[in-house]
N, C-alpha and C positions, 0 to 999 in steps of 0.2 A: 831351333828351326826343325822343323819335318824334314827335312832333304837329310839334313846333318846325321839326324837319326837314323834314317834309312838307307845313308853313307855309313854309319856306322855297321849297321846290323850284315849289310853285305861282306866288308874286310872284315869283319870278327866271324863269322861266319866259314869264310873260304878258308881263311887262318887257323880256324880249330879252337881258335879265343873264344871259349864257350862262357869263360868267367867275367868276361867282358861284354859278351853279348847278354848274358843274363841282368846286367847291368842296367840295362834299356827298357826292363820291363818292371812292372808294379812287384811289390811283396805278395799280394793276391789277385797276381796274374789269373788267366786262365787261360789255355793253349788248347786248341782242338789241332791234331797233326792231319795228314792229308792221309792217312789211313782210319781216322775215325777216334784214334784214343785221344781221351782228355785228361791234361793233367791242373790238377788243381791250384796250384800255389806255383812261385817262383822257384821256388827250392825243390820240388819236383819238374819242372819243366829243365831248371840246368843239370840235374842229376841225370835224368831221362836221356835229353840231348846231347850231353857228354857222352854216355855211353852210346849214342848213335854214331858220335863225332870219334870214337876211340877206333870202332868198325871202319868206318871210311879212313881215315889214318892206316890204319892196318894195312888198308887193301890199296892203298894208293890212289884212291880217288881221285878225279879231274875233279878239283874246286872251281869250278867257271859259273856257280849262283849268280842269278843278276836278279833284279828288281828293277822294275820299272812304275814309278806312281801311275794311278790312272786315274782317280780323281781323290780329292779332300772335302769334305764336306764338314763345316766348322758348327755343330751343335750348338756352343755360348765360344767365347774367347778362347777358354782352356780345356775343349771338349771334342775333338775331332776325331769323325769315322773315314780311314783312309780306305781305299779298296787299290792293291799293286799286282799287274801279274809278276809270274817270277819264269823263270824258264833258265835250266841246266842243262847247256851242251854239254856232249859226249862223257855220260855218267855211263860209268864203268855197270852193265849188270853183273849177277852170278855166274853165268855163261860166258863171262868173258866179252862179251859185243859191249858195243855202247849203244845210246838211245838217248832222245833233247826231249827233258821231260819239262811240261809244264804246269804252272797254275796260277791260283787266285789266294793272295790273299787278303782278307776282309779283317779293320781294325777299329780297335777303340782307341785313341789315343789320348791321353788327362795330360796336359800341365801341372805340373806340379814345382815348387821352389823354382821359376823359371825355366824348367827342360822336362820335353816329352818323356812319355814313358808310356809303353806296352799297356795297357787294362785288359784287353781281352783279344784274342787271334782266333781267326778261322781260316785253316788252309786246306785249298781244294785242289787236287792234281783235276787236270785238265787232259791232258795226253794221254789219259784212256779212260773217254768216253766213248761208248759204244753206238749212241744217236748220231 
């Protein structure tokens, strides 16, 4: 199921379980981050986000990521483009403040052996748009 997935990627997420969250995505993923980089492959997006996820561990992070679906749009049977916002209460900046940052993100999601999986991510912050 889509929820289940998107159940998942939230608790692996906030837990630091990068090795399991990596799990949810295709071998030839591809992840565009809400700062603009892409990484190509699976094996680069867990590698990458690990070392995001070691940062926030470090510093103590508020894990509060939520998702929320906002629509599914089912392409064939095993072919769905999901669009979620997400929004993180009180993430710690550099400064020391906090700040509830949000966004979008926009997905490909493939069936495959019976259970979804990740093909392709666009994440867009939202909470600092300037229009």
């Amino acid at each position: 199921m889509i929820i289940e997935l998107f159940n998942k990627y939230i608790r692996f997420w906030n837990n630091h379980d990068i090795k399991n969250w990596g799990m949810l995505f295709t071998d030839n993923t591809e992840f565009i981050t809400w700062s603009g980089i892409k990484y190509h492959s699976n094996s680069e997006n867990v590698k990458e986000h690990s070392k995001a996820h070691q940062l926030l561990s470090d510093h103590d992070q508020n894990m509060t990521y939520n998702l929320n679906i906002q629509n599914v749009s089912f392409i064939r049977k095993d072919i769905a483009i999901v669009y979620a916002a997400w929004n993180w209460e009180n993430f710690k900046t550099t400064n020391f403040y906090t700040e509830s940052r949000t966004g979008i993100l926009m997905m490909l999601l493939l069936k495959e052996n019976g259970s979804w999986l990740i093909r392709y991510t666009q994440n867009t912050r939202t909470d600092k748009r300037t229009s």
